[in-house]
MISELUM-766863 format. One line per 3 residues: number of its first residue (from 1); for each residue x, y, z of C-alpha. Coordinates in Angstrom, 1 decimal. Example, Ala and Ser with C-alpha at 12.3 -4.5 7.8 and 13.67 -1.06 7.14 Angstrom:
2
1 = 12.3,-4.5,7.8; 13.7,-1.1,7.1 .
//
This chain:
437
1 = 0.0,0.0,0.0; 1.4,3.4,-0.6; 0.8,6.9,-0.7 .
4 = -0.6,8.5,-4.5; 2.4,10.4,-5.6; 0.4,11.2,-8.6 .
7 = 0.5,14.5,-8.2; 3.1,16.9,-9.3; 4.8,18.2,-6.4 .
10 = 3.7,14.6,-4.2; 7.2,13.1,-5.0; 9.3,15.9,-4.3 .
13 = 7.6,16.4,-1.1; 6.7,13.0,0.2; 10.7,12.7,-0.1 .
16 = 11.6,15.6,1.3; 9.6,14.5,4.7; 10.7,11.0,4.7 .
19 = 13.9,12.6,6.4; 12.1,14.7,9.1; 13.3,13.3,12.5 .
22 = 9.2,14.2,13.4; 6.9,11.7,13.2; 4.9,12.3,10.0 .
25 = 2.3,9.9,9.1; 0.1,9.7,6.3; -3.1,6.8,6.7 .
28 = -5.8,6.1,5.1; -9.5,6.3,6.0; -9.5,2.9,8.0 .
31 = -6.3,4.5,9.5; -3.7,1.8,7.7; -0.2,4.1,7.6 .
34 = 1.0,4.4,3.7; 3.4,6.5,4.7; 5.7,7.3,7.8 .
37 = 9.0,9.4,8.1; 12.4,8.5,9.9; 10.8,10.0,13.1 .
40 = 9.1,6.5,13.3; 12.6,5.1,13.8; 14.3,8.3,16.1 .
43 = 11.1,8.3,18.2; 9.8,4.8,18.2; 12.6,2.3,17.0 .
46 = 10.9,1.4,13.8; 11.8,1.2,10.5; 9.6,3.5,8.3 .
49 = 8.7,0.1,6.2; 8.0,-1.6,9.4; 4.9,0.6,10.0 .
52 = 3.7,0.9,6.8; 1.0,-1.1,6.0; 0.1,-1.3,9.6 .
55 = -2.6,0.4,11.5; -2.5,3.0,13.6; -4.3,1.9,16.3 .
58 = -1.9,-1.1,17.1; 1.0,1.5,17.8; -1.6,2.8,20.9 .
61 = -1.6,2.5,24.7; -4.6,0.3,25.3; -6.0,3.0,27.7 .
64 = -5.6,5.4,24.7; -7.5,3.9,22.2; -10.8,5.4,23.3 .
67 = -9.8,8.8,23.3; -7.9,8.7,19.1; -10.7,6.9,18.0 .
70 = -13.3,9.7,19.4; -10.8,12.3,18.0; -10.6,10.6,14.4 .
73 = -14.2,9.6,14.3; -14.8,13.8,14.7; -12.0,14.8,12.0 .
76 = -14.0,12.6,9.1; -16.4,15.7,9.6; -13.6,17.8,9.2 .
79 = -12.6,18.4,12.8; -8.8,19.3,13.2; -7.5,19.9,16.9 .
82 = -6.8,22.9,17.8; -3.4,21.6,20.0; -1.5,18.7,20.2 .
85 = -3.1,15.7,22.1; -0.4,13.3,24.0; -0.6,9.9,23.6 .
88 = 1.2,7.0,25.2; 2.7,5.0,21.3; 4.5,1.2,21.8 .
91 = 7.9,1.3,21.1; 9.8,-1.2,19.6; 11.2,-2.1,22.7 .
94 = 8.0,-3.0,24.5; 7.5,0.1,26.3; 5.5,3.2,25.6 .
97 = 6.5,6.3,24.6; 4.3,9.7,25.0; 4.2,11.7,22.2 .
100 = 2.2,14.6,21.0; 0.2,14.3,18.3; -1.5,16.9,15.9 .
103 = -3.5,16.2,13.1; -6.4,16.5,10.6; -8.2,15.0,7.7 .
106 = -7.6,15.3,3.6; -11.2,16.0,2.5; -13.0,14.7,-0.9 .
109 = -16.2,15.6,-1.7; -16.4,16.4,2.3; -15.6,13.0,2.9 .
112 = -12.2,11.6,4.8; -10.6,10.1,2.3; -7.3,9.9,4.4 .
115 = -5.7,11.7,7.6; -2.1,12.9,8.3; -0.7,13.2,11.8 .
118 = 2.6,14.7,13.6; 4.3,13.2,16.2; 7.1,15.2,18.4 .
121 = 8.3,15.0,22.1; 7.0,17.2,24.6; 9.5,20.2,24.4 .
124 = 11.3,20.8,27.3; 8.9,23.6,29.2; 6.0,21.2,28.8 .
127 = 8.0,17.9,30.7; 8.8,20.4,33.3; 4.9,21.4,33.9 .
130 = 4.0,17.8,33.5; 7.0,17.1,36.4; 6.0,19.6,38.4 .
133 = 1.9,19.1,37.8; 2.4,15.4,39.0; 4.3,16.1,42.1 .
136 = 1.8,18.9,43.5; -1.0,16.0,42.6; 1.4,14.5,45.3 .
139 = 1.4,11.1,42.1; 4.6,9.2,43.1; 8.1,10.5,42.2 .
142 = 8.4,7.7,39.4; 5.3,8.1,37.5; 6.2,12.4,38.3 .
145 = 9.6,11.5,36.0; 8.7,8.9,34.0; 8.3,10.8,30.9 .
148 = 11.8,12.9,31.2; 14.1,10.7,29.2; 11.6,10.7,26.3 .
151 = 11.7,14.2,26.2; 16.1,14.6,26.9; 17.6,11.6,25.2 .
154 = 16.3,11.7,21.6; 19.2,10.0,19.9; 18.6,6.8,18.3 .
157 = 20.4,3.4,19.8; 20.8,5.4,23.2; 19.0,4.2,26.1 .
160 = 18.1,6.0,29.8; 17.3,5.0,32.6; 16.8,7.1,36.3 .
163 = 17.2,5.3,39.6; 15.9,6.3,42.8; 16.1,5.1,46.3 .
166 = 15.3,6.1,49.6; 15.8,4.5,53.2; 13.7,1.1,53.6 .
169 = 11.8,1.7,50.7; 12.3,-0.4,47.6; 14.4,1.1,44.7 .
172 = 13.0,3.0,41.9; 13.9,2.7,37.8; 12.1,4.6,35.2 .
175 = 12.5,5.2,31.6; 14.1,2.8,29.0; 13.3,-1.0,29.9 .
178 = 16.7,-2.6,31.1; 18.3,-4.9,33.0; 19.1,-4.0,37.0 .
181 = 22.6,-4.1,36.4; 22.4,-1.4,33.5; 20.8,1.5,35.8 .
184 = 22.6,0.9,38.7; 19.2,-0.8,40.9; 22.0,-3.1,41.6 .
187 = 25.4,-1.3,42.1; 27.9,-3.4,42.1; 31.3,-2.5,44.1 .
190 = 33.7,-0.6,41.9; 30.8,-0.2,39.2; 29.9,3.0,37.6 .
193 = 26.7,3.6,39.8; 28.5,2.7,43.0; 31.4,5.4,42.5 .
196 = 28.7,7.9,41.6; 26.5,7.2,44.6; 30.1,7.3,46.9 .
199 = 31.5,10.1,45.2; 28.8,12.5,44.4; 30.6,12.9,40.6 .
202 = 29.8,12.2,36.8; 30.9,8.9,35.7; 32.4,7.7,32.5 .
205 = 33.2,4.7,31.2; 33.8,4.2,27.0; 33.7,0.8,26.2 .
208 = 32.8,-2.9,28.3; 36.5,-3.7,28.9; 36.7,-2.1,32.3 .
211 = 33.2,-2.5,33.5; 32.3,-5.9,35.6; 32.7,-9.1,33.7 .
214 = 28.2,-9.3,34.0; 27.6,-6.1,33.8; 29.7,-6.2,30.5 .
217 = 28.2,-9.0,28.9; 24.3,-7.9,29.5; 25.4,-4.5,28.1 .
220 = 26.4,-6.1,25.3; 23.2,-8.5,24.4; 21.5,-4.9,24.8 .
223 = 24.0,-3.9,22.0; 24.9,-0.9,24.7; 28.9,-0.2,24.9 .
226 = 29.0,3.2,26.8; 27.7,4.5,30.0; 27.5,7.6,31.4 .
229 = 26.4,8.0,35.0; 25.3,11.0,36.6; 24.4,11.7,40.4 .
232 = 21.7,13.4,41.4; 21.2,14.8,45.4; 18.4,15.6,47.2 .
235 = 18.0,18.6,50.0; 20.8,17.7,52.1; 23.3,17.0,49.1 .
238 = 23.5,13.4,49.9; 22.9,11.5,46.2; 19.4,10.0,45.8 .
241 = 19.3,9.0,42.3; 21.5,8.0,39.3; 21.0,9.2,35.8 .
244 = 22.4,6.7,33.4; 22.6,7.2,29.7; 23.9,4.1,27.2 .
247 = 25.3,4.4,23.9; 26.1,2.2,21.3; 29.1,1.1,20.0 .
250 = 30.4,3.9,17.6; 28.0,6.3,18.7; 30.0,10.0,19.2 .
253 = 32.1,10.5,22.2; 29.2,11.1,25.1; 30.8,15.0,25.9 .
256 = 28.3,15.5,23.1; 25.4,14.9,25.4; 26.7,16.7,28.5 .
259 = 24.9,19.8,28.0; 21.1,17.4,27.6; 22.2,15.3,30.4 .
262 = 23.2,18.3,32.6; 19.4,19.4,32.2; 18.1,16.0,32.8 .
265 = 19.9,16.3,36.5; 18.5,19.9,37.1; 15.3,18.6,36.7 .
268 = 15.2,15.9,39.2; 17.1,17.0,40.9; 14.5,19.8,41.5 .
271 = 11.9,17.0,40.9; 13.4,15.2,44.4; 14.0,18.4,46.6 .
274 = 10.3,20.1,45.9; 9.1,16.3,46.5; 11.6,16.4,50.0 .
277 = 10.2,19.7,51.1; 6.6,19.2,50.4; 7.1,15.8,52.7 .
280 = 9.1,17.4,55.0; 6.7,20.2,55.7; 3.6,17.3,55.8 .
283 = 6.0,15.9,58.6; 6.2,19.4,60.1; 2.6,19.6,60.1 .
286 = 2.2,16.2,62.2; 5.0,16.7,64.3; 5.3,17.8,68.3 .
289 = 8.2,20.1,67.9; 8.9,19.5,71.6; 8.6,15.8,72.0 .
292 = 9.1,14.6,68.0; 5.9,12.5,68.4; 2.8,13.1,66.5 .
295 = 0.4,15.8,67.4; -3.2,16.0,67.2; -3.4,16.6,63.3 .
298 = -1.6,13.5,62.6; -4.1,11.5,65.3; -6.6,13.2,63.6 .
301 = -5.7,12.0,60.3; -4.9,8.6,61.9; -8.2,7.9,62.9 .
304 = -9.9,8.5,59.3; -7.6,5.6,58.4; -8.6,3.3,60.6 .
307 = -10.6,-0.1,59.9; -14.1,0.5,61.3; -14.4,-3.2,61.2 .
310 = -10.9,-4.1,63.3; -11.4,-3.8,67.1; -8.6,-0.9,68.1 .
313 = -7.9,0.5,71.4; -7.0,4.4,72.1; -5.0,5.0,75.1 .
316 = -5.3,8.6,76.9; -3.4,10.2,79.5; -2.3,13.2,81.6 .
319 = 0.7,13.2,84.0; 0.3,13.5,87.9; 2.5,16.2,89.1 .
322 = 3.8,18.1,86.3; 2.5,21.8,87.2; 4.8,21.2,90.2 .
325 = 8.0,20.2,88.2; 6.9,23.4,86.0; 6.2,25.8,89.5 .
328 = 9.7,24.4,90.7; 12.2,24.2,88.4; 10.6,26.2,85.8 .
331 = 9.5,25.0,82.3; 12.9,24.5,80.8; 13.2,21.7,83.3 .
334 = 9.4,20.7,82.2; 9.7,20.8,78.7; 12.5,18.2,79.5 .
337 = 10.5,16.3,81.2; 8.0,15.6,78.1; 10.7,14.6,76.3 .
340 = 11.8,11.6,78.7; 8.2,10.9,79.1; 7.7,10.7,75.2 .
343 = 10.7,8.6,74.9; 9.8,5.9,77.2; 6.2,6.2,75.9 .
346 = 7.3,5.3,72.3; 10.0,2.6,73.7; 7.0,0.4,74.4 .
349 = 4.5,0.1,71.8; 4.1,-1.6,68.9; 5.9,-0.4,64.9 .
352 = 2.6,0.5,64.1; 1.2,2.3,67.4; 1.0,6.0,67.0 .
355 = 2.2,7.8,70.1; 1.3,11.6,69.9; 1.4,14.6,72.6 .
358 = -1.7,16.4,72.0; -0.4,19.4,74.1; 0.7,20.3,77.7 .
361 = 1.0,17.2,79.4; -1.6,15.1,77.6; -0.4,12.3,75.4 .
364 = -2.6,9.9,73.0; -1.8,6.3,71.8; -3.5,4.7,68.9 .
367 = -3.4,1.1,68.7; -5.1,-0.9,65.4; -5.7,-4.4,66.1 .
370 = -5.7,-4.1,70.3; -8.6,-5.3,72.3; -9.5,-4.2,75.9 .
373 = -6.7,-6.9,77.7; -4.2,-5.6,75.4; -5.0,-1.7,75.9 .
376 = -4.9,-2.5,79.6; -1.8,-4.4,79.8; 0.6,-1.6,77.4 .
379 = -1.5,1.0,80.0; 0.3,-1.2,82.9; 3.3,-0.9,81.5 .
382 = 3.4,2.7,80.9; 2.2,3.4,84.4; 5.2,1.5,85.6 .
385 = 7.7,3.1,83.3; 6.6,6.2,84.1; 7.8,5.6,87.9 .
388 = 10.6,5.7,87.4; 12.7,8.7,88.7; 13.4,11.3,86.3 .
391 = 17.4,12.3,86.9; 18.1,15.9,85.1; 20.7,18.1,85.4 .
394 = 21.1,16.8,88.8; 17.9,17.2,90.0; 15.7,14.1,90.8 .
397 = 12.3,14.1,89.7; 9.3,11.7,90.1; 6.0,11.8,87.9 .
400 = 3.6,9.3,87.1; 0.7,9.1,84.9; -3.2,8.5,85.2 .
403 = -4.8,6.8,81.9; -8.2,6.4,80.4; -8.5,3.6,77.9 .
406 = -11.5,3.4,75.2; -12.0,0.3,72.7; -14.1,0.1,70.2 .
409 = -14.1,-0.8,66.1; -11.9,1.5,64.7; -11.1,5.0,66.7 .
412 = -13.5,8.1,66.8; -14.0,11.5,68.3; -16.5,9.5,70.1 .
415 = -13.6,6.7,71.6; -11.6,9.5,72.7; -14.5,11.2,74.0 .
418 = -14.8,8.3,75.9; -11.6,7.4,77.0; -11.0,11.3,78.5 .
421 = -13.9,10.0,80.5; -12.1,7.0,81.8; -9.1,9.1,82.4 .
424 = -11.4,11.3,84.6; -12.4,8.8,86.7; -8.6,7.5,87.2 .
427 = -7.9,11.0,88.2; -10.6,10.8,90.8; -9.4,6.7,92.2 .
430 = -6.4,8.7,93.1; -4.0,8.8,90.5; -0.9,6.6,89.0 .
433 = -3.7,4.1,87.8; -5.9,3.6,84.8; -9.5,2.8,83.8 .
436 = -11.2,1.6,81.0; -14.6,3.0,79.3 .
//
């Protein structure tokens, strides 16, 4: 099938867009491709005969389809988009690409007799706004960057990848479908990712000879031969992610990416700190600045959470005592005091207890999955930690606690509610004891 170069200037200008590195796509009414450019092989690692002959719709993300075939079905009336739609198109490799697509209808007798599309990356301004649009939709930092090496490493043969990683959480690879051991997911000692993530510097390394004998021969079924490895740190300067760029064998010495790959880093690297400070300040927001527990918002939060169909326990309580340790030796001494408190508090519950002070001397425990026996014995426990004296700056000091203890199916205003009225009535049994609702 092909394209009717029966008119004069067709030829000359069918040829002259077979080079464009832009998609350019030519299909007929039913949408088979008669014609594609040498985009289909720079953006999608086809051939331009490999498409050809093909239709359109195969080359789109399932989840896609809906939305081209609504915007085709409109442009056989005519109807040409005013801007650029993105779609997700399958590359050779398996994965998807995004690309922006633009296009419109070649009307006979006000009938479609065929359509022609253009397909580009995102330009750099637009993968920024998409970056940035995701992580204020608070989306996860992968699916935030998963579009950027589309958008920064255009050459053909080349393949990117970005790794991320943070402290017990499981690592992170987007872009180009590749082995673990070509983005650095598994760092080897003495490997390219490993000196980047120790040294905080740019690594280079032209050619498998010097690379570990594994990582040398899956880079080479990949028919990758250079890497280039570039760190990327978060708020505190300590390196979070690698950016790792293959080439193939004979491709131009990589200095002629430096400038692209530079950019690439700025913009996770801005991606990771605004996604650092926006958790940060969430964990602000939670956060006792005194004590470094939880505070009320983040037992407030908690409890919407929480299973209403698991039976869990919230533990309330008040210490006996304090306003002297304040009177005496002055808040200073007092605010120290919560801190001790707060410490052996947390030293006895569960991972997945939260302890918060909700202010003054009051402290809250939430406990998912704790019945009444449970609640009662951590409450013991607490009351006898609490006993303990209190050594500060020389100065011994006792305190002790009084608790009120509420279970229920999941935790409400109404639990608490309840539990304050428990810890009322402990207050009233005489103190350094607990009750239950």
């Amino acid at each position: 099938m092909s394209v009717d170069r029966s008119a004069p200037w067709a030829e000359q200008v069918l040829d002259t867009l077979a080079h464009s590195s832009d998609l350019l796509i030519v299909a007929d009414a039913g949408l088979v491709i008669q014609f594609a450019s040498r985009g289909a092989l720079d953006l999608l690692g086809y051939e331009p005969a490999q498409v050809v002959g093909r239709n359109g719709i195969d080359f789109l993300h399932p989840d896609d389809v809906s939305l081209f075939a609504a915007v085709a079905a409109k442009a056989t009336q005519g109807y040409v988009p005013r801007s650029a739609i993105s779609y997700r198109l399958r590359h050779s490799d398996g994965s998807y690409v995004s690309l922006e697509l633009a296009g419109g209808p070649v009307l006979a007798e006000d009938r479609a007799q065929s359509f022609w599309l253009v397909g580009r990356r995102p330009e750099r301004s637009e993968i920024y706004a998409e970056v940035l649009h995701r992580l204020l939709a608070e989306e996860p930092l992968a699916t935030a960057l998963h579009n950027v090496g589309q958008a920064m490493i255009p050459e053909v043969g080349s393949k990117f990848g970005i790794t991320l990683w943070s402290p017990g959480e499981p690592v992170i690879s987007v872009g180009h479908q590749l082995p673990d051991l070509l983005t650095g997911a598994e760092p080897r000692p003495g490997s390219p990712w490993d000196q980047a993530r120790r040294t905080g510097l740019p690594q280079l390394s032209m050619g498998l000879s010097g690379l570990d004998p594994e990582i040398s021969s899956v880079a080479e079924s990949e028919q990758l031969s250079n890497v280039t490895v570039i760190p990327a740190s978060g708020l505190d300067g300590t390196v979070v992610a690698t950016i790792t760029h293959w080439t193939p064998p004979g491709y131009p010495h990589p200095d002629a990416s430096s400038e692209m790959l530079d950019r690439t880093r700025e913009l996770v690297e801005a991606a990771i700190r605004l996604r650092q400070q926006v958790e940060q300040l969430k964990l602000r927001a939670a956060t006792d600045p005194l004590t470094g527990l939880a505070n009320r918002r983040a037992i407030d939060d908690a409890m919407e959470q929480m299973d209403s169909t698991i039976e869990s326990s919230v533990i309330y309580l008040d210490l006996d005592g304090f306003k002297q340790v304040n009177d005496t030796h002055g808040h200073a001494m007092g605010d120290e005091v919560l801190r001790v408190v707060g410490k052996r508090i947390q030293s006895l519950v569960r991972a997945d207890d939260l302890v918060a002070r909700l202010g003054g001397d009051e402290f809250a425990i939430l406990c998912a999955h704790c019945g009444r026996q449970d609640a009662a014995r951590l409450s013991s426990r607490i009351l006898e930690a609490l006993r303990d004296p209190i050594v500060l700056q020389g100065v011994t000091l006792k305190v002790s606690a009084s608790i009120g203890m509420s279970t229920s199916l999941g935790i409400d205003q109404e639990a608490f509610r309840q539990a304050d009225q428990a810890l009322y009535r402990a207050k009233h049994a005489g103190r350094d004891t607990a009750r239950a609702s």
